[in-house]
Legacy VTK file of the C-alpha trace (Angstrom):
# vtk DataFile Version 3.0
C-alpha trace
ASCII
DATASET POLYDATA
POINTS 80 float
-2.472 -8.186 10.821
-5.197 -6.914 9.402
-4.689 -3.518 7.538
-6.349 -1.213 5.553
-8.335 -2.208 2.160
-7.126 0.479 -0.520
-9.344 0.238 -3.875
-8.208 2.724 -7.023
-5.391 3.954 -5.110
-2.826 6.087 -7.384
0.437 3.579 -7.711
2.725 6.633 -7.351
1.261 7.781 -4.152
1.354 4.035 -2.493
5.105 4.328 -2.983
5.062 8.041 -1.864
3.602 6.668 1.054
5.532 3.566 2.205
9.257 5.729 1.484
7.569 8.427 4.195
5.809 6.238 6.459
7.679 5.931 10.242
7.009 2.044 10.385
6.897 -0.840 8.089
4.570 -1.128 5.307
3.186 -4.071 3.627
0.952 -5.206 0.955
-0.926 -8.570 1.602
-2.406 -10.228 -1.128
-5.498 -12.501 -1.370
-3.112 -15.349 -1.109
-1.830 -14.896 1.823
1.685 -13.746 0.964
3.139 -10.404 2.937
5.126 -8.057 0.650
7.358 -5.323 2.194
6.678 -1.998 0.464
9.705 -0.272 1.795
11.464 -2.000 -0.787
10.945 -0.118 -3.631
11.990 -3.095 -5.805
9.546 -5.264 -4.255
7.043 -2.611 -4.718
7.794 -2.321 -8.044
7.792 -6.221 -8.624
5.058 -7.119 -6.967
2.325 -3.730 -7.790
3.259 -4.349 -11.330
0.690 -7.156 -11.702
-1.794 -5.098 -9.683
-1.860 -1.832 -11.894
-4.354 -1.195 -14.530
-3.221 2.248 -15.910
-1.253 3.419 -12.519
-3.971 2.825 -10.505
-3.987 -0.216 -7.906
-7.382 -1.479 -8.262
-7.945 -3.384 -4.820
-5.101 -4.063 -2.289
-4.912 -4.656 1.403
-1.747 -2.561 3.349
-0.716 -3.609 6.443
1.671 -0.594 8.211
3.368 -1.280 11.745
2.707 1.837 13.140
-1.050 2.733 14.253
-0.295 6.506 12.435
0.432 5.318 9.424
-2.614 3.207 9.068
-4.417 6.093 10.141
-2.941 8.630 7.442
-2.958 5.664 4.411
-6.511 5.543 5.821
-7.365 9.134 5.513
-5.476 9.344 1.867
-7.713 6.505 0.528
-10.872 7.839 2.113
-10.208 11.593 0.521
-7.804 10.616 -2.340
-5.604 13.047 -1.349
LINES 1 81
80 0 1 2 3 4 5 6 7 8 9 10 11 12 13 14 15 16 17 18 19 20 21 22 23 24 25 26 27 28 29 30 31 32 33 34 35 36 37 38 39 40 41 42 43 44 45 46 47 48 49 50 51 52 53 54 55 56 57 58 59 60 61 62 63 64 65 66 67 68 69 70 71 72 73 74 75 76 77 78 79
């Protein structure tokens, strides 16, 4: 479980992401805990104490399907 390392990643977009994404999505934080991001009230929960102006400053995503880490990939890459 390794995932993909997001840094100033637009909150709104994260969310955008995990609702349309075909697999699970999770965020893993430096402790070792596993959050699923399909729940938006995790989401909310936990990304709350991650946001500095809507913006997720650093973040590690883990998604369960190879073409969704490929596309949160791309979207980090070329902030689109």
């Amino acid at each position: 479980m390794e995932g993909v390392r997001i840094h100033d990643f637009d909150f709104i977009k994260l969310m955008d992401f995990a609702a349309t994404a075909q697999g699970s999505v999770f965020l893993k934080t430096d402790e070792g805990d596993v959050l699923n991001l399909r729940s938006q009230l995790t989401g909310l929960l936990v990304l709350s104490g991650a946001l500095e102006q809507g913006v997720i400053r650093d973040a590690t995503i883990v998604c369960g399907k190879p073409e969704d880490e490929a596309r949160l990939f791309r979207m980090n890459l070329y902030r689109n």
